[in-house]
N, CA and C of each residue as an Amber inpcrd file, in Angstrom:
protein
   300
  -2.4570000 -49.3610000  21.7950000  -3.6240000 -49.5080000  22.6470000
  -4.2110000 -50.8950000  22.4040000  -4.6490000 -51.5270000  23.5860000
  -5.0840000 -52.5640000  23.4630000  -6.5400000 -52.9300000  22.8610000
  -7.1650000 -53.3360000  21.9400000  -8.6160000 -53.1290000  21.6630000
  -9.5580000 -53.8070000  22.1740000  -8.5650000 -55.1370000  22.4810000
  -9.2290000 -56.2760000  23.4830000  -9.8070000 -55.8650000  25.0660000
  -9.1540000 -55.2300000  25.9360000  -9.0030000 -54.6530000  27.2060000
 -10.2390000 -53.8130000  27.0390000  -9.9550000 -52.7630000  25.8990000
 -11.0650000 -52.0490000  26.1200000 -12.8700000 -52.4610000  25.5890000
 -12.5340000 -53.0640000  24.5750000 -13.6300000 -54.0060000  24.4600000
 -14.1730000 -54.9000000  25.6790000 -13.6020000 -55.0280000  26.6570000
 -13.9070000 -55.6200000  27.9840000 -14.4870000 -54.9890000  28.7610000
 -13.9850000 -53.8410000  28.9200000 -14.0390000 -52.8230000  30.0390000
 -15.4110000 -52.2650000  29.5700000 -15.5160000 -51.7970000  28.0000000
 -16.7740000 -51.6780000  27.9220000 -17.9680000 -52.0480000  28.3220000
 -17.8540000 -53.7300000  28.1500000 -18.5540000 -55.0840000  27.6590000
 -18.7120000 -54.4710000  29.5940000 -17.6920000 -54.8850000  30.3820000
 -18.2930000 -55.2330000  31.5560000 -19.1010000 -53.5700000  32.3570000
 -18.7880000 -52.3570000  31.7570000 -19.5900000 -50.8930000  31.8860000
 -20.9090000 -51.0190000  31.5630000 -21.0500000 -51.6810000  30.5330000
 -22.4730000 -51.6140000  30.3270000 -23.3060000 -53.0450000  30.8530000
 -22.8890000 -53.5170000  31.0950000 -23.5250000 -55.0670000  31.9520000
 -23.5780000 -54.7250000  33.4480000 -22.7350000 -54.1540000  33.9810000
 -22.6550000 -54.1250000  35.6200000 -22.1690000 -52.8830000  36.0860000
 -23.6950000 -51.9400000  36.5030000 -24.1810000 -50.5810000  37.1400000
 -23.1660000 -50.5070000  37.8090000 -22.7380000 -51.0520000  38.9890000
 -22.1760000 -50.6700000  40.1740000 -20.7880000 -49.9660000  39.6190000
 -20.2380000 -50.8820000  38.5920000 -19.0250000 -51.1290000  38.2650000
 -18.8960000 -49.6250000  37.2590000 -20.0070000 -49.5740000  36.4340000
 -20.1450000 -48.3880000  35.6390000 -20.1550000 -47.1010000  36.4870000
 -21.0530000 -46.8590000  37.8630000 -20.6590000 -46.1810000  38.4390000
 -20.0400000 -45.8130000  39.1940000 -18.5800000 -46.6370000  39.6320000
 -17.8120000 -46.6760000  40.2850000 -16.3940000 -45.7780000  39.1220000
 -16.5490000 -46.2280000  37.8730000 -15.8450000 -45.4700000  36.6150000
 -16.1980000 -44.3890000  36.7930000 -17.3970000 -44.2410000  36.9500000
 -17.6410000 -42.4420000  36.6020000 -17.3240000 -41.6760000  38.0010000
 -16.9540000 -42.2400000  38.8870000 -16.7650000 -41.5530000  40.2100000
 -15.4680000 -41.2320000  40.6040000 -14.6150000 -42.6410000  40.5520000
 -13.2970000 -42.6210000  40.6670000 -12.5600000 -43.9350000  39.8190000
 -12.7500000 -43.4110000  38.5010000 -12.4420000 -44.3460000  37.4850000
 -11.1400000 -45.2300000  38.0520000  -9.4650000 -44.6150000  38.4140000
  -8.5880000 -45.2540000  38.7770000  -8.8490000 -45.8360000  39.6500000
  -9.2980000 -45.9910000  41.1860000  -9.7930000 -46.7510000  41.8340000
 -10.1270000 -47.8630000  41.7980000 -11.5840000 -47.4370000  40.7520000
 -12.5740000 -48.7340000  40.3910000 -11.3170000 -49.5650000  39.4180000
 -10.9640000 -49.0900000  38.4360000  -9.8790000 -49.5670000  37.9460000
  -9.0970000 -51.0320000  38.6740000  -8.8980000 -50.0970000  39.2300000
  -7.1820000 -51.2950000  40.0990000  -8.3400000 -52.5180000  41.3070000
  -9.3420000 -51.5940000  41.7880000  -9.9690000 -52.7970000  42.6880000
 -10.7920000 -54.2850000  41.7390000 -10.5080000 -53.4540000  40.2090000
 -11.6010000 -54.8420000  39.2880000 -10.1080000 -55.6120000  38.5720000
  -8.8950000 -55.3280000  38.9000000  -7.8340000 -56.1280000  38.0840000
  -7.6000000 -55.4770000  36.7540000  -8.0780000 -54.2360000  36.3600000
  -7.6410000 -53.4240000  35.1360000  -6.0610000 -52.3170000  35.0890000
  -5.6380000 -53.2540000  34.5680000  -4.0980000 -52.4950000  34.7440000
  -3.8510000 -52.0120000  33.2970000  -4.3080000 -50.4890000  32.6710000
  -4.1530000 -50.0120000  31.7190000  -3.0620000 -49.0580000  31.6110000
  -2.4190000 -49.2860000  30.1290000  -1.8110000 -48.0230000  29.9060000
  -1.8290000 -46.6910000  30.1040000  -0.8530000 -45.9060000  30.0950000
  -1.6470000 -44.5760000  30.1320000  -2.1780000 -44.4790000  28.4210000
  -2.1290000 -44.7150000  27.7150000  -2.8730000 -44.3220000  26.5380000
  -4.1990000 -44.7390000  26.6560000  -4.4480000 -45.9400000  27.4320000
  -5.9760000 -46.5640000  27.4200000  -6.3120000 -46.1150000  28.8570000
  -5.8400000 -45.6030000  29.8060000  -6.3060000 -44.4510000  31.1980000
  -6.8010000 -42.9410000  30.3230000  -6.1230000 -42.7010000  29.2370000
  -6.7970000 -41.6040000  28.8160000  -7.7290000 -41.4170000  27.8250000
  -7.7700000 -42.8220000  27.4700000  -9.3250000 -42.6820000  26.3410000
 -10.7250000 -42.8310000  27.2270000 -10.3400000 -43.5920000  28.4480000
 -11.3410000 -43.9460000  29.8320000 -11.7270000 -42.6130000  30.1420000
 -10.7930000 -41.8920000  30.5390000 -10.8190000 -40.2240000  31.4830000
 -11.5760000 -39.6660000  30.3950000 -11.3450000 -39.3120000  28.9750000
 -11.6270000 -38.6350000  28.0040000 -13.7380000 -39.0610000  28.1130000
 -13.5370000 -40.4440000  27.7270000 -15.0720000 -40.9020000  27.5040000
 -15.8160000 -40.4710000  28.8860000 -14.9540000 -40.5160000  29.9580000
 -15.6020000 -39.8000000  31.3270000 -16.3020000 -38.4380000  31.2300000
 -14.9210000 -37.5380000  30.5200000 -15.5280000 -36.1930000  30.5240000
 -16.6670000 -35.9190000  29.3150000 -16.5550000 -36.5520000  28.4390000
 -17.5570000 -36.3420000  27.3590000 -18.6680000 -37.0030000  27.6660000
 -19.0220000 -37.9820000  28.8880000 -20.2720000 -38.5480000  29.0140000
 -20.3950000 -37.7230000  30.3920000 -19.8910000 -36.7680000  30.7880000
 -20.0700000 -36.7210000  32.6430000 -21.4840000 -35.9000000  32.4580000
 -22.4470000 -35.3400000  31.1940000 -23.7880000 -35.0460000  31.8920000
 -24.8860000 -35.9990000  30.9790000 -24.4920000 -36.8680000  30.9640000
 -25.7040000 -37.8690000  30.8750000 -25.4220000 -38.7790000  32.1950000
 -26.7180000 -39.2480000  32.0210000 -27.0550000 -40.4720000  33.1680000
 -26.0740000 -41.8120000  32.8650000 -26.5270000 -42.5300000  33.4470000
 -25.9640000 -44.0110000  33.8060000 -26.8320000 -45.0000000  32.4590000
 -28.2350000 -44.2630000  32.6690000 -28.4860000 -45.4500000  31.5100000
 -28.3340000 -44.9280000  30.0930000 -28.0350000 -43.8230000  29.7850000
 -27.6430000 -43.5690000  28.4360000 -25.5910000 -43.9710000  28.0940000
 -25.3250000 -43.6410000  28.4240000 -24.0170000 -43.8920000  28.7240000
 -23.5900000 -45.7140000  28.5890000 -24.5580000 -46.5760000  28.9450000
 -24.5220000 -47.8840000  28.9130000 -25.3100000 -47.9880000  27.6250000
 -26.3680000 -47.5560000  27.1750000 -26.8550000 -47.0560000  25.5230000
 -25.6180000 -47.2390000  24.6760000 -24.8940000 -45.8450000  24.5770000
 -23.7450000 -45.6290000  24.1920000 -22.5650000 -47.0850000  23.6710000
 -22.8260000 -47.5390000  25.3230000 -21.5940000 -48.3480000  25.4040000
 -21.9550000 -49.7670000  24.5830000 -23.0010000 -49.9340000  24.7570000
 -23.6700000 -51.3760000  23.7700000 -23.5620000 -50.8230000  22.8300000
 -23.7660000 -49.6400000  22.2000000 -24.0720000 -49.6620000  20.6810000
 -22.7980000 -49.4100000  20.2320000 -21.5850000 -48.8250000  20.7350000
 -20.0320000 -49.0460000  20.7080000 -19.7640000 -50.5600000  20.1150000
 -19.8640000 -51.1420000  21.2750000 -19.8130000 -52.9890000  21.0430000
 -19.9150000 -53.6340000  19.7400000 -21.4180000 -53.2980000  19.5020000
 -21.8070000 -53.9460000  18.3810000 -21.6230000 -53.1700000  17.1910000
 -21.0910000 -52.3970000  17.0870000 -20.7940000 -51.6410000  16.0260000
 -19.3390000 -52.1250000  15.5730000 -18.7970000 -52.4440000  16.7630000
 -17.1570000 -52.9940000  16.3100000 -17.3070000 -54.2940000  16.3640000
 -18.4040000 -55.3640000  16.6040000 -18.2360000 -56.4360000  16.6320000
 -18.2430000 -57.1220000  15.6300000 -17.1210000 -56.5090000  14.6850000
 -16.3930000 -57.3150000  13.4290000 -16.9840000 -56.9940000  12.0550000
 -18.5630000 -56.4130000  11.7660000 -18.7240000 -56.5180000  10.7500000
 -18.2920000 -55.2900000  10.1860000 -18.1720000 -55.5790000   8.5490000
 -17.5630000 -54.6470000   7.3620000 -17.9070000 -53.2620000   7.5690000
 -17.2940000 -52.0940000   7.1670000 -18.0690000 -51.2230000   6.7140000
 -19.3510000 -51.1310000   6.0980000 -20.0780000 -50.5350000   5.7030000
 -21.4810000 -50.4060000   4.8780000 -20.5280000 -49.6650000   3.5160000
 -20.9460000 -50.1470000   2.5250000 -20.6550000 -49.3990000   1.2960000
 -20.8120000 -48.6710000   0.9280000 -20.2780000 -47.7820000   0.4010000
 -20.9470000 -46.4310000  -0.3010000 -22.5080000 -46.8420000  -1.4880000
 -22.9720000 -45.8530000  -1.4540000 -24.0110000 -45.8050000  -2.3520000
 -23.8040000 -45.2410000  -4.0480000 -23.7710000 -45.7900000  -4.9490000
 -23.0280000 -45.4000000  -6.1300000 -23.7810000 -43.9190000  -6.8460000
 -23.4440000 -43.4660000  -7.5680000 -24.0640000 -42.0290000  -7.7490000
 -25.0540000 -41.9490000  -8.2830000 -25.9310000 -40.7130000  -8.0810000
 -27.4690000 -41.2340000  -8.6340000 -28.0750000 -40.6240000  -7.7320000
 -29.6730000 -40.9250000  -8.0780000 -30.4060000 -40.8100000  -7.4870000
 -31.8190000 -41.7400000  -6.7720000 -30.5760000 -42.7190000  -7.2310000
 -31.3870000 -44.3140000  -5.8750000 -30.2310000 -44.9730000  -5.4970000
 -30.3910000 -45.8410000  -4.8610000 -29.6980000 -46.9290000  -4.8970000
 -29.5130000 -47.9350000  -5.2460000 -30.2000000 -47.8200000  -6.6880000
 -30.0100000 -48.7420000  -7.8380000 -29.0420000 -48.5190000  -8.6680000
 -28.7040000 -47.5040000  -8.4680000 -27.5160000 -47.3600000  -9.6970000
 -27.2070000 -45.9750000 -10.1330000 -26.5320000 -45.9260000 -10.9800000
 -26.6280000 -44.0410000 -11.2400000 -27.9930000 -43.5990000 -12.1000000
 -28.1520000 -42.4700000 -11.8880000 -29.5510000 -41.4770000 -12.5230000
 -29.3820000 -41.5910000 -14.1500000 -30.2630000 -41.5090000 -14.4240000
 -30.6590000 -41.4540000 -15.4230000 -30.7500000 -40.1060000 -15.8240000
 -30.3360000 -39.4850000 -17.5250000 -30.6880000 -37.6920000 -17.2990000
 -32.4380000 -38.0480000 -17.3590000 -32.7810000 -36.9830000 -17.4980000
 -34.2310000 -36.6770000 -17.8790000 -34.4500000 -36.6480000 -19.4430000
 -35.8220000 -36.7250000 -19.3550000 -36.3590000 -36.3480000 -21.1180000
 -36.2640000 -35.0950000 -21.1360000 -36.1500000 -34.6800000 -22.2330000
 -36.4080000 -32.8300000 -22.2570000 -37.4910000 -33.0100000 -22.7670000
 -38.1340000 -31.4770000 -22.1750000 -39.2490000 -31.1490000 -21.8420000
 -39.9620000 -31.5130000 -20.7580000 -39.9340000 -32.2250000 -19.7940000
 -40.7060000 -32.5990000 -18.4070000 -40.0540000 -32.4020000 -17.5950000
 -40.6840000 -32.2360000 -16.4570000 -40.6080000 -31.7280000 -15.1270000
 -40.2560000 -32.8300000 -14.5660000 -39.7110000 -32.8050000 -13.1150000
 -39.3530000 -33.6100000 -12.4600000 -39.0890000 -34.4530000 -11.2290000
């Protein structure tokens, strides 16, 4: 699958309504009339995100699709948090005798 293509297709779903709702209507269509010539593996992650967004609106769905974007736009994972009970470091036991 291409990650580039679909990173596009996104990029241009959530920038341009018409185009976003032309996907949700008759995705292959809109497809071939914007120059998107996808695999079938990347026609079925499109169809798939169709049916899993088909009862929200237009502007959540473009929500979605930006926060997709920037979530893959390159940076690291977030790290785990080491064990404990902060995120300073690991816990400390307690004193005996006190509460806590």
């Amino acid at each position: 699958m291409r990650e580039d293509v679909l990173r596009s297709l996104a990029a241009r779903a959530s920038s341009d309504r018409a185009f976003l709702s032309g996907l949700r209507r008759e995705p292959e269509a809109t497809l071939a009339a914007n120059g998107y010539d996808l695999t079938h593996e990347e026609l079925a992650t499109v169809m798939d995100l169709r049916r899993r967004t088909a009862a929200l609106g237009d502007g959540m769905v473009v929500a979605l699709l930006a926060g997709g974007l920037r979530d893959r736009a390159g940076s690291p994972p977030a790290r785990p948090r080491p064990p404990g009970r902060s995120a300073r470091g690991p816990g400390r036991p307690r004193r005996p005798g006190r509460e806590g």
